[in-house]
N, CA, C and O of each residue as an XYZ file, in Angstrom:
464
protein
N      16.146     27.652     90.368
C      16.051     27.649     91.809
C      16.842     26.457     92.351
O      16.942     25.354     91.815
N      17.515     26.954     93.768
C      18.216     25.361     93.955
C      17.911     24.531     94.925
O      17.343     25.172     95.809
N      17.994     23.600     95.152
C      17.101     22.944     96.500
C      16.741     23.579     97.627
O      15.647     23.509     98.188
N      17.856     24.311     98.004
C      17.939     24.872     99.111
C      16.735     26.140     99.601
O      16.335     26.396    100.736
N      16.326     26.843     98.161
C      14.961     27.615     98.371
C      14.227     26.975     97.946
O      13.221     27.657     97.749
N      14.040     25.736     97.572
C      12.406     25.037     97.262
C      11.614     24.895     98.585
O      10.430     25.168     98.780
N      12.662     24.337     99.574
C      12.069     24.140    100.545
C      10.899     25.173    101.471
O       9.725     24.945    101.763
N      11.773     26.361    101.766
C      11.386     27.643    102.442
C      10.321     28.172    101.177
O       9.227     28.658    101.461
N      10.686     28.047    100.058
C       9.005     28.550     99.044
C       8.279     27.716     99.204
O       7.163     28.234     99.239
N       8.195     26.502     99.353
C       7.163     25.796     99.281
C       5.965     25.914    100.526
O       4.772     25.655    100.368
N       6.580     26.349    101.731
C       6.392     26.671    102.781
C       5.268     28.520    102.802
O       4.086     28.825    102.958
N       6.363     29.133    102.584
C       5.925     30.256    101.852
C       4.168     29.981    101.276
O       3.108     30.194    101.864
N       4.381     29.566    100.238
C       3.203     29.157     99.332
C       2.169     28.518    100.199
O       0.974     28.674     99.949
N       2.583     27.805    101.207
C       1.339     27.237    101.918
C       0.806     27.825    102.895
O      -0.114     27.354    103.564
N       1.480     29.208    103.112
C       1.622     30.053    104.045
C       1.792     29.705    105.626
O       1.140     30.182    106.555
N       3.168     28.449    105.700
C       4.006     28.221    106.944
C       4.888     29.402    107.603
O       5.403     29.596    108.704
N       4.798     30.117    106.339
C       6.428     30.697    106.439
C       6.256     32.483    106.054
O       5.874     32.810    104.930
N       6.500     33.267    106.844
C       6.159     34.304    106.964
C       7.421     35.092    106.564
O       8.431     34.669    107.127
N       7.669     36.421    105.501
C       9.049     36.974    105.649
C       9.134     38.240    106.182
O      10.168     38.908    106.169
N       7.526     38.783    106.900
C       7.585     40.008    107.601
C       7.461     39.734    108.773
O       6.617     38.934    109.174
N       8.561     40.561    109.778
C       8.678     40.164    110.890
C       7.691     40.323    111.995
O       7.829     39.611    112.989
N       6.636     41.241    111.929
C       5.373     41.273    112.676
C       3.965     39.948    112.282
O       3.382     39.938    111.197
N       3.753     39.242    113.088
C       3.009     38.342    112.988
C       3.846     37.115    112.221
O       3.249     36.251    111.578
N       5.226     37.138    112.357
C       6.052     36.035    111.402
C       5.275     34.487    112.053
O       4.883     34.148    113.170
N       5.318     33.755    110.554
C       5.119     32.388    110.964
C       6.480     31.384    111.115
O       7.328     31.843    110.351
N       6.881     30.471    111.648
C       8.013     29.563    110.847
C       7.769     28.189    111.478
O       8.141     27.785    112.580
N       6.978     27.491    110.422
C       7.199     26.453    110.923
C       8.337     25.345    110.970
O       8.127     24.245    111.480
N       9.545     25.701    110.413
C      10.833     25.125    110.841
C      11.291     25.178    112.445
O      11.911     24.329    113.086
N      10.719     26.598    112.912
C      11.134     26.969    114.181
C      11.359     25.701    115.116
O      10.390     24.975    114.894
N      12.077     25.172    115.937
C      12.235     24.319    116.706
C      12.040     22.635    116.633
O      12.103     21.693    117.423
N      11.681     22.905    114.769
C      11.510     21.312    114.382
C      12.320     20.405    113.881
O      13.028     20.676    112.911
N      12.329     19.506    114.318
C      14.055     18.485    113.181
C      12.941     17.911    111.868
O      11.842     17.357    111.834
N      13.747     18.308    111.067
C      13.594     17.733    109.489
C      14.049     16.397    108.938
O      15.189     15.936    108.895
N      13.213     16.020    108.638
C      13.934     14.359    108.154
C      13.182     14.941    106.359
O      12.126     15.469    106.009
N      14.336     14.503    105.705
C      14.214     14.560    103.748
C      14.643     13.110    103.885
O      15.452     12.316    104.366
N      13.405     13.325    103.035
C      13.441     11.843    102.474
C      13.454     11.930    100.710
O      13.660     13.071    100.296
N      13.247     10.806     99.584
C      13.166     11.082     98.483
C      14.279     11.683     97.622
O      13.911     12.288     96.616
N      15.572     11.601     97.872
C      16.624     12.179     97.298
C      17.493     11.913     97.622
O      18.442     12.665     97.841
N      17.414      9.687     97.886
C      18.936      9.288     98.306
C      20.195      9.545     97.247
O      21.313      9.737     97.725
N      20.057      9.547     96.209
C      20.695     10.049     94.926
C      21.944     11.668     95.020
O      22.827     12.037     94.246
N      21.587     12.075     95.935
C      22.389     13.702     96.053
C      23.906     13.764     96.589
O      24.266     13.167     97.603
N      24.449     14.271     96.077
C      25.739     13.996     96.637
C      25.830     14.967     98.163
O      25.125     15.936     98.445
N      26.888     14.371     98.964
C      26.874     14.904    100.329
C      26.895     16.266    100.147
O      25.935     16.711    100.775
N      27.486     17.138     99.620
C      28.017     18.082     99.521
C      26.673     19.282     99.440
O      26.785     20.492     99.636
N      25.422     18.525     99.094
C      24.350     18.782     98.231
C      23.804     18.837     99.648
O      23.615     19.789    100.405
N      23.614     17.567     99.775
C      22.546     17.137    101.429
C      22.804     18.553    102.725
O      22.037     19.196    103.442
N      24.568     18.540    102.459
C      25.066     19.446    103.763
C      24.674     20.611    103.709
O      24.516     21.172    104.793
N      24.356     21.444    102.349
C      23.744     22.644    101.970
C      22.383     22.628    102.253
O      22.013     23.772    102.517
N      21.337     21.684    102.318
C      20.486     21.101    102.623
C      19.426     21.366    104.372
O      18.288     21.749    104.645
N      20.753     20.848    105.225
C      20.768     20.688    106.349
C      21.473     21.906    106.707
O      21.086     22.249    107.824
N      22.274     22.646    106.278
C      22.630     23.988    106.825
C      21.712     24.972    106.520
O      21.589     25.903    107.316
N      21.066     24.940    105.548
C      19.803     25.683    105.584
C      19.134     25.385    106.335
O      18.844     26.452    106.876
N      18.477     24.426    106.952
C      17.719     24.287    107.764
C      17.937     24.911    109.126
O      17.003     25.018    109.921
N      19.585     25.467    109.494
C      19.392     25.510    110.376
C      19.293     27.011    110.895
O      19.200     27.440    112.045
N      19.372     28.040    108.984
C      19.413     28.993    109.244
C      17.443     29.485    109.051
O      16.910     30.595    109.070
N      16.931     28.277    108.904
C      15.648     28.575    109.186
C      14.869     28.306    110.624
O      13.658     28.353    110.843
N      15.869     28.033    111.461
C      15.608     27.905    112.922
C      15.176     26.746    113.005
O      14.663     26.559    114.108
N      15.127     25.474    112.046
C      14.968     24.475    112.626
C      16.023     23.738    114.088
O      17.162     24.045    114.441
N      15.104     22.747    114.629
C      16.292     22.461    115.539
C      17.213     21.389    115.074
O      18.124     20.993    115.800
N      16.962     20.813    113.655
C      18.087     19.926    113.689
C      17.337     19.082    112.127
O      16.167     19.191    111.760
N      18.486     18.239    111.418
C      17.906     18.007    110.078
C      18.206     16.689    109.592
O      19.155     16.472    110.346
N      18.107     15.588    108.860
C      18.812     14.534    108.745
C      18.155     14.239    107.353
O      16.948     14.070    107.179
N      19.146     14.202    106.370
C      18.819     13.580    104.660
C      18.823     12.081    104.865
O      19.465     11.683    105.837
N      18.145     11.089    104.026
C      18.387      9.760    104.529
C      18.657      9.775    102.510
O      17.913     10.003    101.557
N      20.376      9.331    102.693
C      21.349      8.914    101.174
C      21.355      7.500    100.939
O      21.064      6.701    101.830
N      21.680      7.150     99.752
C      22.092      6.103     99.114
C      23.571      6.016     99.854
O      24.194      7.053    100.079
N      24.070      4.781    100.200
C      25.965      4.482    100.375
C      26.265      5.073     99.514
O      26.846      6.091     99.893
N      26.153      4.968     97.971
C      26.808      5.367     97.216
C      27.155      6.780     97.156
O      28.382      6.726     97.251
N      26.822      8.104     97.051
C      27.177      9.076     97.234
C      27.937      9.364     98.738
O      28.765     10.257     98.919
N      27.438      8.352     99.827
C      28.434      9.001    100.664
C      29.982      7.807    100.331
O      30.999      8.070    100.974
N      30.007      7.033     99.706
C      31.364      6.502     99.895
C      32.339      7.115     98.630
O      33.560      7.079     98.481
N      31.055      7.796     97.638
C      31.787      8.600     96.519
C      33.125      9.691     97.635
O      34.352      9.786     97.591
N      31.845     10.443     98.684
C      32.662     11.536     99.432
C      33.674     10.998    100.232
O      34.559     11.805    100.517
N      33.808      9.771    100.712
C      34.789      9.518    101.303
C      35.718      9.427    101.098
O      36.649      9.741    101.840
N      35.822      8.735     99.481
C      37.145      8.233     98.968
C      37.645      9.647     98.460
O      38.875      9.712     98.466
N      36.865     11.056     97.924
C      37.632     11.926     97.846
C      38.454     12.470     98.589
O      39.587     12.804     98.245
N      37.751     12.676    100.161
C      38.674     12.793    101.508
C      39.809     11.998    101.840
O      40.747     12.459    102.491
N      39.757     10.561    101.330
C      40.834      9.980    101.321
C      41.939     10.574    100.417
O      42.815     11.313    100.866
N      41.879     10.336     99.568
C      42.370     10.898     98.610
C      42.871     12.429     99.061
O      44.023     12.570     99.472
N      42.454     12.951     99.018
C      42.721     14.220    100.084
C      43.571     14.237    100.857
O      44.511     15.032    100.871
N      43.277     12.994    101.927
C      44.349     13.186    103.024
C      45.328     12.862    102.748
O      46.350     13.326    103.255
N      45.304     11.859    101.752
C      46.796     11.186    101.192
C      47.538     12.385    100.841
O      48.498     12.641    101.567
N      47.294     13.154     99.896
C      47.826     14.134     99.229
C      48.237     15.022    100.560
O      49.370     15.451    100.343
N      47.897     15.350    101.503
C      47.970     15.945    102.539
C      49.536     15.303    103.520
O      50.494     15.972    103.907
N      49.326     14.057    103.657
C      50.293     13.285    104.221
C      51.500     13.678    103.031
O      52.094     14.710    103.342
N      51.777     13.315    102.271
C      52.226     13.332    101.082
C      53.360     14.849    101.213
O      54.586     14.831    101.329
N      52.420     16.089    101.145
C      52.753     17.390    101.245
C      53.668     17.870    102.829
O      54.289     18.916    103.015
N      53.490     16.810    103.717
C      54.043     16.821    104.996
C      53.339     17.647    105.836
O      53.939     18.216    106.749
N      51.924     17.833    105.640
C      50.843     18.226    106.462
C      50.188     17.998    107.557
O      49.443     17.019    107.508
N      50.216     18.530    108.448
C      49.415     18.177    109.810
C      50.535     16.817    110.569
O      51.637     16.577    110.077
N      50.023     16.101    111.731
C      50.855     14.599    111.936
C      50.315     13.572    110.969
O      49.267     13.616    110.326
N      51.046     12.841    110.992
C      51.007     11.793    109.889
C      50.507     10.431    110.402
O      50.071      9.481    109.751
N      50.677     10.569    111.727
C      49.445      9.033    112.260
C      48.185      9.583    112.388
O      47.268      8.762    112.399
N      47.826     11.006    112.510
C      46.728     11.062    112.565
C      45.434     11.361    111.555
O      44.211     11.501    111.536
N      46.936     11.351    110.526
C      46.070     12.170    109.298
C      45.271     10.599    108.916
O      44.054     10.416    108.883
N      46.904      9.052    108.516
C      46.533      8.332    108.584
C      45.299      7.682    109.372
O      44.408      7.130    108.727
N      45.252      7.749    110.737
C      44.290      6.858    111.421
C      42.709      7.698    110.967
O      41.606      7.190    111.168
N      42.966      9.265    110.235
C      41.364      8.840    109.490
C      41.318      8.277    108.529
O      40.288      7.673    108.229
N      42.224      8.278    107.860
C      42.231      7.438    106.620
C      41.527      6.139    106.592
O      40.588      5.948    105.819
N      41.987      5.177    107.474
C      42.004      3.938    107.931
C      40.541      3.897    108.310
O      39.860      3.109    107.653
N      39.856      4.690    109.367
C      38.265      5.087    109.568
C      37.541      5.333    108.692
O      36.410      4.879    108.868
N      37.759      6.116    107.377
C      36.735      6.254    106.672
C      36.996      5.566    105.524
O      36.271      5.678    104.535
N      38.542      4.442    105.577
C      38.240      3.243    104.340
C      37.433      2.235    104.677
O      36.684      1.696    103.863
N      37.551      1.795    106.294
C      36.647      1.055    106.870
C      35.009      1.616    106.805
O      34.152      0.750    106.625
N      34.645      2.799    106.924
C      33.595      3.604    106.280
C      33.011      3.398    105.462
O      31.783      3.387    105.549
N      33.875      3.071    103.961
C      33.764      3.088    102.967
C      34.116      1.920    102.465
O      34.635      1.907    101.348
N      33.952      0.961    103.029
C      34.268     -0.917    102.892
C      34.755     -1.373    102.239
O      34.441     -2.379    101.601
N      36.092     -0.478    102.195
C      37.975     -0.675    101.812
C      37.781     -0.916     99.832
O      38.267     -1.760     99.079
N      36.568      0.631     99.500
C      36.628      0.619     98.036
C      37.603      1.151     97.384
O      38.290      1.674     98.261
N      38.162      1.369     96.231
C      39.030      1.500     95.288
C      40.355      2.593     95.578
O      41.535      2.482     95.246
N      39.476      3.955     96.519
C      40.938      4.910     96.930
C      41.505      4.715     98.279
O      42.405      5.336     98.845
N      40.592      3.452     98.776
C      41.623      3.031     99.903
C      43.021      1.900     99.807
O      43.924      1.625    100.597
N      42.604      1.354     98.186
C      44.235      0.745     98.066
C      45.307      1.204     97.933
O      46.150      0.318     98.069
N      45.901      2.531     97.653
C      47.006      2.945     97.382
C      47.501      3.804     99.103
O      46.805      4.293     99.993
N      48.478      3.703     98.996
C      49.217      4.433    100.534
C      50.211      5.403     99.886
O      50.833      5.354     98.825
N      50.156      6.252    100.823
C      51.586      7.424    100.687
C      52.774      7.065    101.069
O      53.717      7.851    100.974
C-alpha cells in the first residue's frame, strides 16, 4: 500500500470516510491537513501526498519536511535548468534568475557551483 491510501483507509476503518454515495461521510471535506511525522520523505513523495488530499475534498494540505529533502529537490531542478539553458531552452535570464532563487533556497549547496 502506498502512503497515499493509508491515509483515506485509515479513515475508512474509523468510519470517517464513506465510499457509498448515499449517506457518504468525508471528513477531509473542507478541512486543511497538516502531516506531521515524516520530515524524512522526499518532495516528490509529500506532493503525491497533498494532491491526494485534494482529491479527497480537503480544502488544503501542508507536510512539515526536513531542509534536507527539499534542498535534495532543488539542486535537481537546478541542475535541470542548467541542462535546459545549455540545450537553448526557454530565455536564458529567466531560466537563470530561477536558478539564482532556488540556490539562494538552497544556501548556495554543491549544484549551485557550476554555471552553463
Amino acid at each position: 500500500m502506498t502512503w497515499v491510501h493509508a491515509i483515506p483507509l485509515y479513515a475508512i476503518k474509523q468510519g470517517l470516510l464513506t465510499v457509498e454515495k448515499k449517506g457518504k461521510k468525508n471528513i477531509f471535506s473542507g478541512r486543511i491537513l497538516e502531516i506531521e511525522g515524516l520530515p524524512d520523505l522526499k518532495v516528490e513523495q509529500a506532493f503525491e501526498l497533498t494532491d491526494a488530499s485534494a482529491e479527497r475534498s480537503a480544502a488544503g494540505c501542508t507536510i512539515k519536511l526536513n531542509k534536507e529533502p527539499i534542498v535534495e529537490y532543488l539542486n535537481s531542478n537546478i541542475v535541470l535548468l542548467k541542462w535546459m539553458i545549455a540545450e537553448g531552452y526557454g530565455d536564458r535570464r529567466t531560466l537563470e534568475r530561477r536558478i539564482q532563487g532556488m540556490e539562494k533556497m538552497a544556501g548556495g549547496s554543491a549544484a549551485a557551483g557550476s554555471r552553463c
